[in-house]
C-alpha positions as CSV (number, residue, x, y, z in Angstrom):
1,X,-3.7,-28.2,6.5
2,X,-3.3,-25.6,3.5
3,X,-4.7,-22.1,3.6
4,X,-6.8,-21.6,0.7
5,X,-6.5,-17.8,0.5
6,X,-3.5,-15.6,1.8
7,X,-3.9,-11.8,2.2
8,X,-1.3,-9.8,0.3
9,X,1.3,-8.3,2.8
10,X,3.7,-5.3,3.0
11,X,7.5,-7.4,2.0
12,X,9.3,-4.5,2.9
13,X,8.4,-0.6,3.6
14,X,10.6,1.6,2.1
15,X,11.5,4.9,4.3
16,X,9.4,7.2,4.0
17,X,9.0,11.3,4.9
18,X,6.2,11.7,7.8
19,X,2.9,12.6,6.3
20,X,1.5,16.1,6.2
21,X,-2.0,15.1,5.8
22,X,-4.4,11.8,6.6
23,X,-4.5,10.0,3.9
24,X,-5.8,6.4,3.3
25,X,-4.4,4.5,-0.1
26,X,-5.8,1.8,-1.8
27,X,-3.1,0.3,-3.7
28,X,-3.7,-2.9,-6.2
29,X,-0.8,-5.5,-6.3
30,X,-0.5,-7.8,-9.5
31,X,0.3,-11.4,-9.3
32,X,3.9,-10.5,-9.5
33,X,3.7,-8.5,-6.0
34,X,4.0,-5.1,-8.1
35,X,1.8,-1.7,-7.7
36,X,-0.6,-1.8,-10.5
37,X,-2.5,1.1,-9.4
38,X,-3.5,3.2,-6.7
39,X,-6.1,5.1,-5.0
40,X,-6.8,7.6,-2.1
41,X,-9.9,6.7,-1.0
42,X,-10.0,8.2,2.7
43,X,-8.6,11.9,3.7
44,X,-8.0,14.4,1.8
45,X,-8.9,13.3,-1.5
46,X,-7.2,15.9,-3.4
47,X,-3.8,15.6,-1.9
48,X,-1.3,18.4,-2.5
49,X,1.5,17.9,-5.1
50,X,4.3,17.5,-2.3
51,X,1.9,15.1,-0.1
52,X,1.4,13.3,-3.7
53,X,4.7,13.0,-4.4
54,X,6.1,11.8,-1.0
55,X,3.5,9.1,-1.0
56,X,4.4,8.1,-4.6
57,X,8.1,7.4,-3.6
58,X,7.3,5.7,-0.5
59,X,5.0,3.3,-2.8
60,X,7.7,2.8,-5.6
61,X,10.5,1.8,-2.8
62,X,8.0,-0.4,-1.4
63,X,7.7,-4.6,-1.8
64,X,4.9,-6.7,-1.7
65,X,4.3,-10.5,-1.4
66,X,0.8,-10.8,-3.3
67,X,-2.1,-12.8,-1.9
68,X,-2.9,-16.5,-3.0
69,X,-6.0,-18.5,-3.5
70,X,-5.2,-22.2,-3.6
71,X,-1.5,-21.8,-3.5
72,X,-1.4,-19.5,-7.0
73,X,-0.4,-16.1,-6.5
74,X,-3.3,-13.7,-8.0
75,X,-3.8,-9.9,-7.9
76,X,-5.4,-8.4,-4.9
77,X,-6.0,-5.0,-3.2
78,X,-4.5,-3.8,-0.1
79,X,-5.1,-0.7,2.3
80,X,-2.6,1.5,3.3
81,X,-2.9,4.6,5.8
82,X,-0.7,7.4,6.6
83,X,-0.6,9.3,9.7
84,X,-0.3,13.5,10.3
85,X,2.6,13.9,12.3
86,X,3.3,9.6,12.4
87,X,6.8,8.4,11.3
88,X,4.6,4.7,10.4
89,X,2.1,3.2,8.3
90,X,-0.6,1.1,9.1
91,X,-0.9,-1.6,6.8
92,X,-4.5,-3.2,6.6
């Protein structure tokens, strides 16, 4: 048996500084298993420059395998969401 749709997954996290605020990202992974774009959709929307730019590192250093319907890879979106005071991230 085949799966016929595979969720895009976190390859590798890069290290990252612990968060100073809540924050959930929606980030959008190409075909290619690249960030195409981002989001914060959860927390504090308007994130302050150094939150901004931590989170911005953490997502360039990051790899991604990206999902696949029938076997061919194809862009997808994938939730990410950083802690206050947590030295993880939960990867939904």
């Amino acid at each position: 048996p085949t799966s016929l749709y595979t969720a895009p997954m976190a390859k590798t996290l890069a290290p990252f500084e612990p968060a100073t605020a809540d924050a959930e990202i929606e980030v959008t992974i190409d075909e290619l298993g690249r960030i195409a774009n981002y989001a914060v959709v959860g927390g504090d929307e308007s994130l302050e420059e150094e939150l901004r730019r931590s989170v911005e590192r953490t997502l360039l250093f990051t790899e991604f395998t990206p999902a696949t319907s029938f076997g061919q890879a194809i862009s997808s979106k994938l939730r990410i969401t950083l802690r206050r005071g947590s030295s993880a991230l939960t990867v939904k």
